[in-house]
VMD Tcl script that draws the C-alpha trace (Angstrom):
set ca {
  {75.75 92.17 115.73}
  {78.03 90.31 113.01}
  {81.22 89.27 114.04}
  {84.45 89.27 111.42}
  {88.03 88.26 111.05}
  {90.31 91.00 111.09}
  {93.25 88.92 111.03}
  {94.85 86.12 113.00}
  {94.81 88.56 116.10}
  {91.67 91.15 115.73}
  {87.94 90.34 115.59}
  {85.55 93.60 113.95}
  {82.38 93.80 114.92}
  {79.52 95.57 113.37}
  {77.30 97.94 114.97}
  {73.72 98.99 113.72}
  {75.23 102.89 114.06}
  {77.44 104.49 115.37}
  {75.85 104.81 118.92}
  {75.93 101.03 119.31}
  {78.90 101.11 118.24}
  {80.36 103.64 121.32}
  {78.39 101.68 123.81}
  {79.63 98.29 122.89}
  {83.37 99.61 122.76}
  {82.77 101.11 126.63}
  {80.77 97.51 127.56}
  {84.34 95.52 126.49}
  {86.41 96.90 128.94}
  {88.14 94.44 130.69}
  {86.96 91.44 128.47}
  {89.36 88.57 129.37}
  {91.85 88.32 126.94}
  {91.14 92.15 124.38}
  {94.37 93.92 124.22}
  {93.23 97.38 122.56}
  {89.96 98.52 120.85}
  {89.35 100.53 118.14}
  {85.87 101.93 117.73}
  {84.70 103.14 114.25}
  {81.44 104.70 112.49}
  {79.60 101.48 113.48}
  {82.21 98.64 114.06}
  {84.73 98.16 116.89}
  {88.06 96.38 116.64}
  {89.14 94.05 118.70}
  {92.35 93.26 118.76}
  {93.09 90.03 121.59}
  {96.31 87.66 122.23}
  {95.84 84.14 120.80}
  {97.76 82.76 123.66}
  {95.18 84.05 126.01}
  {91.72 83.32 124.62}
  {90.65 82.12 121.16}
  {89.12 84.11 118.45}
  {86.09 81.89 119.13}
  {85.88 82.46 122.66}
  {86.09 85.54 122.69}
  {83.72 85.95 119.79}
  {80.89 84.30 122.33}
  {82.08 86.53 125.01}
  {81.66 89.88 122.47}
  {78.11 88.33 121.19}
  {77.04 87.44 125.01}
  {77.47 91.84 126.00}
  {75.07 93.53 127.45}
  {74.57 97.21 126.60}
  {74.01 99.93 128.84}
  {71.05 102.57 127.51}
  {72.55 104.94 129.74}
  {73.83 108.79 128.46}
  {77.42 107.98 126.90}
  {80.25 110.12 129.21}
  {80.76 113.60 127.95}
  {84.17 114.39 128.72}
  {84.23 118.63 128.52}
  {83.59 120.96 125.78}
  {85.93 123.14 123.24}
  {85.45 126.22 120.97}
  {87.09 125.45 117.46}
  {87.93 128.93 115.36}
  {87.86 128.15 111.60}
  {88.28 130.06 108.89}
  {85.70 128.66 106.48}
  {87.99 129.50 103.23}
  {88.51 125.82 102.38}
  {89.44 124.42 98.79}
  {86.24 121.97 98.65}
  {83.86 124.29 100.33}
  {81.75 125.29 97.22}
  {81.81 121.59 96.17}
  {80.69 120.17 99.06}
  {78.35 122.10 99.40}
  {77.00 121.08 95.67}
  {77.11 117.45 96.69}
  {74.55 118.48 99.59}
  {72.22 120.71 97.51}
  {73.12 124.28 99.33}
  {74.59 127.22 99.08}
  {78.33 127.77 100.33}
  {76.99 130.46 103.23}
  {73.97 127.83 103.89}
  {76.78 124.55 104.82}
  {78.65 127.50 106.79}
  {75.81 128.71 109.05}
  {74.24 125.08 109.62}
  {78.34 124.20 110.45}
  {78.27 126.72 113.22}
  {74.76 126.38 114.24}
  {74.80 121.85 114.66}
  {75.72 120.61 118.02}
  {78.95 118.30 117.42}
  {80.61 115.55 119.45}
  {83.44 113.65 119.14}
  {82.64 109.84 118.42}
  {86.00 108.29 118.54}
  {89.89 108.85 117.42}
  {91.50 107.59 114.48}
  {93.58 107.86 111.28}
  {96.55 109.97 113.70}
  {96.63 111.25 116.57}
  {94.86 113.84 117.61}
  {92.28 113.47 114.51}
  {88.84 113.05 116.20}
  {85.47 111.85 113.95}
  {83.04 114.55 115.32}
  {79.14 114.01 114.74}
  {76.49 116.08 114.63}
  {72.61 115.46 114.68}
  {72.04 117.52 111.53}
  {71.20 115.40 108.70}
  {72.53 117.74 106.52}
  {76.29 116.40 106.81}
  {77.11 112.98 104.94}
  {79.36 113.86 102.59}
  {81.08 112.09 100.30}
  {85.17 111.56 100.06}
  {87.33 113.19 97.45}
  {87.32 110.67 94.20}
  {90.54 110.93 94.16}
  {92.83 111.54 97.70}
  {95.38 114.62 98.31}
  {98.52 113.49 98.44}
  {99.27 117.08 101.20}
  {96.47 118.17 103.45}
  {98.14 121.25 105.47}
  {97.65 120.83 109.40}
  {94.73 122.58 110.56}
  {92.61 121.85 108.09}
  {88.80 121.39 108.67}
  {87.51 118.93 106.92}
  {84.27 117.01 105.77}
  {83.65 112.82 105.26}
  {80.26 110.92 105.50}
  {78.65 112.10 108.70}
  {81.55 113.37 110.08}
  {84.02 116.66 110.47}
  {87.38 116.29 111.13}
  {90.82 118.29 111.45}
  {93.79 117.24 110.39}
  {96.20 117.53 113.24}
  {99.35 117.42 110.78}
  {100.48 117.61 107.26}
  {99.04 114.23 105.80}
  {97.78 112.62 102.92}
  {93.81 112.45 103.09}
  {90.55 112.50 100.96}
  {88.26 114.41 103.06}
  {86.39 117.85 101.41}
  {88.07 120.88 102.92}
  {86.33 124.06 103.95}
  {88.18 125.83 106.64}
  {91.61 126.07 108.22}
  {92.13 126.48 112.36}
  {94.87 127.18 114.02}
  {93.87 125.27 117.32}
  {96.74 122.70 118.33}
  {95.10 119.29 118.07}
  {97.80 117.37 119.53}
  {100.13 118.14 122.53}
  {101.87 115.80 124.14}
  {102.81 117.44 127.13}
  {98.76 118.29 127.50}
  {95.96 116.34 129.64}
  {94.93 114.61 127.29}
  {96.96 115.21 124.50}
  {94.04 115.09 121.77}
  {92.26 118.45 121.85}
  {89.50 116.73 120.71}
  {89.15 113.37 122.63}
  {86.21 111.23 122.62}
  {83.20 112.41 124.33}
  {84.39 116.11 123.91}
  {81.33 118.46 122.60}
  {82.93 121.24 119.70}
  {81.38 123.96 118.77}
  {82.92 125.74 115.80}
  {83.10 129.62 116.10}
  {83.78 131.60 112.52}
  {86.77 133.55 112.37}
  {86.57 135.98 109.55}
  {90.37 137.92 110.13}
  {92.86 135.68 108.78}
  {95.14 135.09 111.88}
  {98.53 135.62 112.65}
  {100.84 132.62 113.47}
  {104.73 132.66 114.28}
  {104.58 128.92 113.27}
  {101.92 126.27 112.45}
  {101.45 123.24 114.90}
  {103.32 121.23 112.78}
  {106.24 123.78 113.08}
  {105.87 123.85 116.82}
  {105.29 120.20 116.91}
  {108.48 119.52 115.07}
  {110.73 122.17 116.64}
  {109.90 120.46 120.14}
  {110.93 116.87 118.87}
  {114.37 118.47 117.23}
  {114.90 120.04 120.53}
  {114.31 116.69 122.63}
  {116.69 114.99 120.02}
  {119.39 117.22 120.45}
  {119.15 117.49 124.16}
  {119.64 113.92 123.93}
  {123.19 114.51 122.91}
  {124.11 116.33 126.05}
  {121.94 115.30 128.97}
  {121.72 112.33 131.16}
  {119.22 110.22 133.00}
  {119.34 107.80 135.52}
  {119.16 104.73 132.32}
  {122.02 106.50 130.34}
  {125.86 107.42 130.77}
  {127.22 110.78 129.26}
  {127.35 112.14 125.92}
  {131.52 111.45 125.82}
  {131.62 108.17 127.34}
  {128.79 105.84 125.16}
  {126.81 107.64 122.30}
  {126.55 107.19 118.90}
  {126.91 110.12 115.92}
  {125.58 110.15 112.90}
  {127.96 110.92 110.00}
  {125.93 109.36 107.60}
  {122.23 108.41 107.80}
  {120.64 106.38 105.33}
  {117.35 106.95 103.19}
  {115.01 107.09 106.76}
  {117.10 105.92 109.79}
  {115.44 105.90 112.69}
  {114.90 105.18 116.66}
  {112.47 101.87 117.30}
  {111.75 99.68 120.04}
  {108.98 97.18 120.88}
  {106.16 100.52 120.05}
  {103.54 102.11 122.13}
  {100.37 99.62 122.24}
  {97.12 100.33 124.36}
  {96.95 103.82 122.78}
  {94.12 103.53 120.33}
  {91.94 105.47 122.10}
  {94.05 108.71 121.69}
  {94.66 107.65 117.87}
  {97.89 106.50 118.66}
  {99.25 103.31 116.44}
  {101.83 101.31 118.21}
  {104.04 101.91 115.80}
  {107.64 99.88 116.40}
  {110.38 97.74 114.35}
  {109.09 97.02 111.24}
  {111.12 93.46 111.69}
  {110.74 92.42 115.14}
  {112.63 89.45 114.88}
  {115.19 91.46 113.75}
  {115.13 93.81 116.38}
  {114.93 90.85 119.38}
  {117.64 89.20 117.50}
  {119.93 92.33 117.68}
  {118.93 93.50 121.50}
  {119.54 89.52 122.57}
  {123.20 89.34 120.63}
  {123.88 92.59 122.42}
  {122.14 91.55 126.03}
  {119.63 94.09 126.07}
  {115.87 93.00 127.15}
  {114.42 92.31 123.44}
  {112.34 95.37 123.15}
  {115.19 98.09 123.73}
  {115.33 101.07 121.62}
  {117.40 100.30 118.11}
  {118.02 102.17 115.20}
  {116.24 100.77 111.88}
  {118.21 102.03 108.94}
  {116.31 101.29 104.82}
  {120.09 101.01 103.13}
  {123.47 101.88 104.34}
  {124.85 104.17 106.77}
  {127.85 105.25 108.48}
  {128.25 105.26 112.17}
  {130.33 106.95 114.90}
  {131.07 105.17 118.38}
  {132.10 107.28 121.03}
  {133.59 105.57 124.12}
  {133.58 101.38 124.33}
  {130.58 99.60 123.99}
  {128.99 96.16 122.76}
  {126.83 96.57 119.16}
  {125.61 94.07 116.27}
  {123.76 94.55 113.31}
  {120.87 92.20 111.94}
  {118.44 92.49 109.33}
  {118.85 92.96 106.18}
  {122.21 91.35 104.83}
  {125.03 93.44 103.65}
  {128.39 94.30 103.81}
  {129.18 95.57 107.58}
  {132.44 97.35 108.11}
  {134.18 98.67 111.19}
  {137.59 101.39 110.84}
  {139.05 102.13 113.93}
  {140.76 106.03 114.36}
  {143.96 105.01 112.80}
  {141.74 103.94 109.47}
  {142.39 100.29 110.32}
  {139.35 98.12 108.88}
  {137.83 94.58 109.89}
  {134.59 92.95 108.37}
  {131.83 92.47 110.89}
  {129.77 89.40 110.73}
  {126.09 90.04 110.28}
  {123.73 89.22 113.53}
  {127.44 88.61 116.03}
  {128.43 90.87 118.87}
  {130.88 92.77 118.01}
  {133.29 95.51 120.21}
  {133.48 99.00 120.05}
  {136.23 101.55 120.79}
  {136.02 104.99 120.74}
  {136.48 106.77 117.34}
  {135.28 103.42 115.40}
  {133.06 103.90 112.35}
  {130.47 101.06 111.05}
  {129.24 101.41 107.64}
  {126.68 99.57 106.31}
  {126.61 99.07 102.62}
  {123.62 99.29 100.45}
  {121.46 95.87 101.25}
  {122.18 92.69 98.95}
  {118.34 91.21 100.45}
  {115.85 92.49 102.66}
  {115.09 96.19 103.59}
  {115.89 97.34 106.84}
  {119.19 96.93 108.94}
  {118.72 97.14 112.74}
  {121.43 98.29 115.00}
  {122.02 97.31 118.70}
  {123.89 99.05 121.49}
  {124.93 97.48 124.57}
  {122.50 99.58 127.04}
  {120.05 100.72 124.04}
  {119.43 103.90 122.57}
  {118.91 106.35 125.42}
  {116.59 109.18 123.49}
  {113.52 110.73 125.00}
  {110.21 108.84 125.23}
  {106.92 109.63 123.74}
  {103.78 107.62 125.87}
  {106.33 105.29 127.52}
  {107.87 104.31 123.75}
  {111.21 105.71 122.02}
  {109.84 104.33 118.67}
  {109.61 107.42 115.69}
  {106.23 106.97 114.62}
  {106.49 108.57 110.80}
  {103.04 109.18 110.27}
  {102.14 110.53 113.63}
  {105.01 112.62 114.42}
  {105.66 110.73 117.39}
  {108.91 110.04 119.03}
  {112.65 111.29 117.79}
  {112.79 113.01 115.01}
  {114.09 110.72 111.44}
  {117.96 110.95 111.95}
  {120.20 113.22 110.23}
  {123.89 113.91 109.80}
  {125.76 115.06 112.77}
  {122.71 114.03 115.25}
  {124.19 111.98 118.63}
  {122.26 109.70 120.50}
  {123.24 108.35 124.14}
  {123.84 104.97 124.99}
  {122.36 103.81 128.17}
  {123.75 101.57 130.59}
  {120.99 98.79 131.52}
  {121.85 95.59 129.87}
  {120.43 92.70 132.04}
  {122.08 89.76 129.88}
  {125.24 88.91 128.27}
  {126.11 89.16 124.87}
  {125.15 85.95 122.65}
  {127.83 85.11 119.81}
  {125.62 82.79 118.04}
  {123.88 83.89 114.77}
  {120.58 83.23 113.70}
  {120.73 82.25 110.26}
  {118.02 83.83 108.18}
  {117.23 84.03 104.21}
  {115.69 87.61 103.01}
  {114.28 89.06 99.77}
  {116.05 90.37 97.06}
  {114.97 92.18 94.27}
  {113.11 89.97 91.99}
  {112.53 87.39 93.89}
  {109.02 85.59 94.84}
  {108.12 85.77 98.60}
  {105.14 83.72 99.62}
  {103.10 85.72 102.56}
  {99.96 84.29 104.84}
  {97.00 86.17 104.97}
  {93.27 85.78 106.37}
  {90.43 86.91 104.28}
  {88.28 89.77 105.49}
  {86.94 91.97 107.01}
  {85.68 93.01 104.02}
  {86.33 90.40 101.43}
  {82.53 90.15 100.93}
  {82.97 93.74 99.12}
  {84.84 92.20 95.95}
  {84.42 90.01 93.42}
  {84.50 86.11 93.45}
  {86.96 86.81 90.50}
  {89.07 89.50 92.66}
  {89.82 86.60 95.76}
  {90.79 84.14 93.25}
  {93.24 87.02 91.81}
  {94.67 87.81 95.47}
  {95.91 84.87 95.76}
  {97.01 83.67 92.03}
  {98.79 86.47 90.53}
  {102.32 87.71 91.99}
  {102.68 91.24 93.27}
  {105.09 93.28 92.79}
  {106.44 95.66 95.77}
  {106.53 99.25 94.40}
  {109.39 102.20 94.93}
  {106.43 104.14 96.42}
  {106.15 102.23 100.08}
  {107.23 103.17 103.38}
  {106.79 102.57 107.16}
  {102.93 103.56 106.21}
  {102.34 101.28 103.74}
  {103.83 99.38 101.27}
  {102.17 99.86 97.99}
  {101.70 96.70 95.59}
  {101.21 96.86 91.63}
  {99.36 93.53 89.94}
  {98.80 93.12 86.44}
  {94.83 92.53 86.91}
  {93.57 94.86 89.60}
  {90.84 94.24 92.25}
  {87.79 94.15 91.16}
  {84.76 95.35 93.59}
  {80.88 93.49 94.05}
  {80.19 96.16 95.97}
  {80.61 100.09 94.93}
  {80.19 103.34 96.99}
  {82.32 103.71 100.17}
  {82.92 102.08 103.33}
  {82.64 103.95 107.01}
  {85.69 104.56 108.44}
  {86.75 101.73 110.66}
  {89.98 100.31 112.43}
  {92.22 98.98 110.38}
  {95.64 96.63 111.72}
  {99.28 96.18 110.56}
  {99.54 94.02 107.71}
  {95.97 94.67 106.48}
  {95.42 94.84 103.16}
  {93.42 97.91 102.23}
  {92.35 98.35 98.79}
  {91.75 101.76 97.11}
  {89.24 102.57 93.83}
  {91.81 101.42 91.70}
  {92.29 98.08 92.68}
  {95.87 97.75 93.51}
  {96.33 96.78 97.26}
  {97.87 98.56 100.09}
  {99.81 96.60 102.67}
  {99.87 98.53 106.05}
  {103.65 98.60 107.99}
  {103.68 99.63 111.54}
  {102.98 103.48 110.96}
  {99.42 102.78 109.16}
  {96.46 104.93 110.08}
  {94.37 103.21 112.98}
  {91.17 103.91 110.78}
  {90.41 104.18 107.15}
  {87.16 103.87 104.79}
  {88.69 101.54 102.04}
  {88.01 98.03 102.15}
  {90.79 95.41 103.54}
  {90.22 92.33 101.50}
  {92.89 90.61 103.72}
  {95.44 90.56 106.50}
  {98.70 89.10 107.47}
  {98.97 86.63 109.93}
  {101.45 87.68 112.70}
  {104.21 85.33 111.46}
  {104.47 87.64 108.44}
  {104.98 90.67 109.48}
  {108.05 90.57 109.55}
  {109.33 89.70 106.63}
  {106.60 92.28 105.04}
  {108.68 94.98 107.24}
  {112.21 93.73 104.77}
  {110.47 93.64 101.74}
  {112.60 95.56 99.05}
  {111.10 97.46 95.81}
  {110.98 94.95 92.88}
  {110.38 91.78 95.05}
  {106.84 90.04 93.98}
  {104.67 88.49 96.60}
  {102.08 85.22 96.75}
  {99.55 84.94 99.38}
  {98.28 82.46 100.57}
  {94.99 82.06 102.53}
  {95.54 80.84 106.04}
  {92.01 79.08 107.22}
  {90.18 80.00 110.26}
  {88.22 77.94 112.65}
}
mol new
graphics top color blue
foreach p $ca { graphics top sphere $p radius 0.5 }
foreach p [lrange $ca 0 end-1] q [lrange $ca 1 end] { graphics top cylinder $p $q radius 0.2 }
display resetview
């Protein structure tokens, strides 16, 4: 096996195929020191904690395995209904040298099993023993794929459990929920699950698609937030907040739901975890309580009395009280609350994202033991809009601490200097294309988001190696880059798996500052050496 950097905190290993691969990801379990794998065509990531064992060690301890030949675990069976009416269907089956009916009946007639999650939840790589299926991607990715749709990617079929961007070849639609929550397991299709796909040729009749259903239940669980308690929260009328006016995306985050890989669950989280320790410990909350992350102002309403503070992004911060009485609020201090007061948070002067800390936390439902809103996934409260009230809880182990952390963030314009490690993949470009990485400036683009943000250079990225790359696990702050040579950096809510190469990756330090970069700042990396 061959053993890469990841990043600063993730080892990927390469397989000879993709049943090495499955074996060696169930051989790691409980390897001293691995925090979550994430198993792909024919490489598993590794993801470990540096203060626990080194990227060396545990490289020897990865390289030492020894794998069991036994049957890998079959964990049930499922009947998929598709309606094989797909946009790609007659190209795809062009690119594999038969006829539309042909790719149908072989579809129907291969044994498939799931290999491993990935990309979202609920989205498992299913593989068949029919050589027929490698198919290539789309040239050029949909920016929509509608939930349900059955889709087609190297050796694998897929379906997309929610709206999403993607560059697989459709050919069907189902209308089988691939993700519930409140099911055992959630994924409909969870590793080790054998599918067999059963034509449907009646177009059927649906009240509402999964994403409908999937959204109307988080709505629902937001709203009854506003009204219920729990044993961790006081009433709606004593400590909530109301939303009168939400920014651009404001949403729920806490510390994210790790260890969830296996389901194709990212952790998801603060973008700017400083910023949201820094809040929770001014407001003497543990550090990873729930917060609200807001990209650009907002406005506020406390009910009851309560304990808040603001941090992240820098900005004019402004409390009225009920009788329209205004005071300025120091950014990153503890300040009081009455009921009635409104905060409003001006549009940032640097830096991104604003975090907000109650006294108690945000008290909204969980999602796999995390209140974070995971944007790509559909996980976890719903993005925030006017009129929504949350409940304030009433566990606060610590008192409040008055003393500000200074901090400088981004503007507009200005150069930020971010730490990266090379690989896994920076043997697929150009001597040429690492010397650009790290020489040119970057510019962050308007089109970026909890996903990704998306980075424009004068001279793209230019490939040694052409042709595409199996999917494989991907972490935040990699730096994925797509045919046309301008890099993606992935934010908390990145796909856990993708088939572009990542060149690079932040180191954990930067994170954080990636997660208050603002559109028109330019970033330098710089290579961080590893032993």
């Amino acid at each position: 096996m061959r053993i890469l950097t990841a990043s600063d905190r993730a080892l990927l290993v390469e397989a000879a195929d993709l049943d090495e691969a499955m074996r060696l990801n169930l051989a790691w379990d409980g390897v001293r020191g691995v925090v979550e794998r994430i198993p792909g065509a024919r490489t598993v990531l590794v993801r470990f904690d540096p203060l626990v064992v080194s990227a060396a060690e545990l490289a020897h301890a990865l390289a030492a395995t020894e794998i069991d030949a036994a049957q890998l675990p079959a964990t049930g069976e499922v009947t998929v209904p598709v309606r094989y009416d797909g946009e790609d269907l007659d190209e795809a089956a062009s690119l594999l040298g038969v006829s539309a009916d042909e790719l149908v009946s072989r579809h129907l007639a291969a044994d498939w099993k799931v290999a491993f999650s990935g990309f979202a939840p609920g989205f498992g790589y299913v593989v068949s023993s029919d050589p027929l299926f490698d198919v290539p991607r789309r040239s050029s990715p949909r920016t929509r794929v509608p939930a349900g749709s059955v889709a087609l990617a190297g050796p694998f079929t897929g379906v997309y459990p929610r709206e999403s961007p993607g560059g697989w070849q459709l050919i069907g639609r189902t209308d089988a929920l691939m993700w519930d929550i409140d099911r055992d397991p959630p994924a409909l299709l969870s590793p080790g699950t054998t599918v067999r796909f059963e034509q449907v040729r009646a177009q059927a009749v649906m009240a509402e698609s999964a994403d409908d259903r999937a959204d109307a239940r988080r709505v629902t669980e937001r709203h009854a937030g506003a009204s219920a308690t729990d044993p961790g929260s006081s009433t709606a009328a004593e400590a909530a907040i109301e939303v009168v006016r939400p920014s651009m995306q404001l949403l729920v985050q806490d510390a994210g739901r790790p260890g969830f890989a296996a389901l194709g669950v990212s952790a998801s989280g603060a973008a700017d975890r400083r910023a949201m320790r820094d809040a929770n410990r001014a407001v003497g909350n543990a550090t990873g309580a729930a917060v609200l992350e807001s990209v650009g102002g907002a406005v506020l309403r406390f009910r009851g009395a309560g304990v808040a503070a603001v941090t992240g992004a820098v900005g004019s911060l402004d409390l009225v009280d009920a009788d329209g009485v205004s005071r300025r609020i120091a950014h990153g201090a503890p300040f009081a609350t009455v009921d009635g007061d409104e905060l409003t948070l001006a549009h940032p002067v640097s830096g991104l994202r604003y975090v907000i800390a109650v006294r108690g936390g945000v008290a909204t439902e969980s999602a796999l033991d995390s209140r974070a809103s995971d944007t790509l996934a559909g996980l976890g409260p719903a993005p925030l809009a006017t009129g929504d009230v949350l409940r304030v809880g009433n566990v606060a182990p610590h008192p409040v601490e008055p003393e500000v952390s200074p901090r400088t963030l981004p503007e507009p314009g200005d150069l930020v200097d971010l730490e990266l490690t090379l690989g896994p993949r920076d043997d697929w470009f150009t001597a040429t294309a690492l010397d650009t990485l790290t020489s040119q400036d970057w510019t962050v683009t308007p089109r970026s988001d909890r996903v990704g943000i998306r980075l424009e250079g004068d001279v793209p990225l230019e490939r040694s190696i052409s042709g595409e790359l199996p999917s494989e696990g991907a972490v935040t702050g990699a730096i994925q880059v797509p045919p046309d040579g301008q890099p993606v950096l992935f934010l908390p809510d990145h796909p856990l798996t993708g088939g572009y190469p990542i060149i690079g990756a932040l180191t954990d330090r930067s994170l954080d500052l990636a997660g208050q970069l603002p559109p028109g700042a330019r970033i330098r990396f710089t290579i961080k050496e590893t032993s």
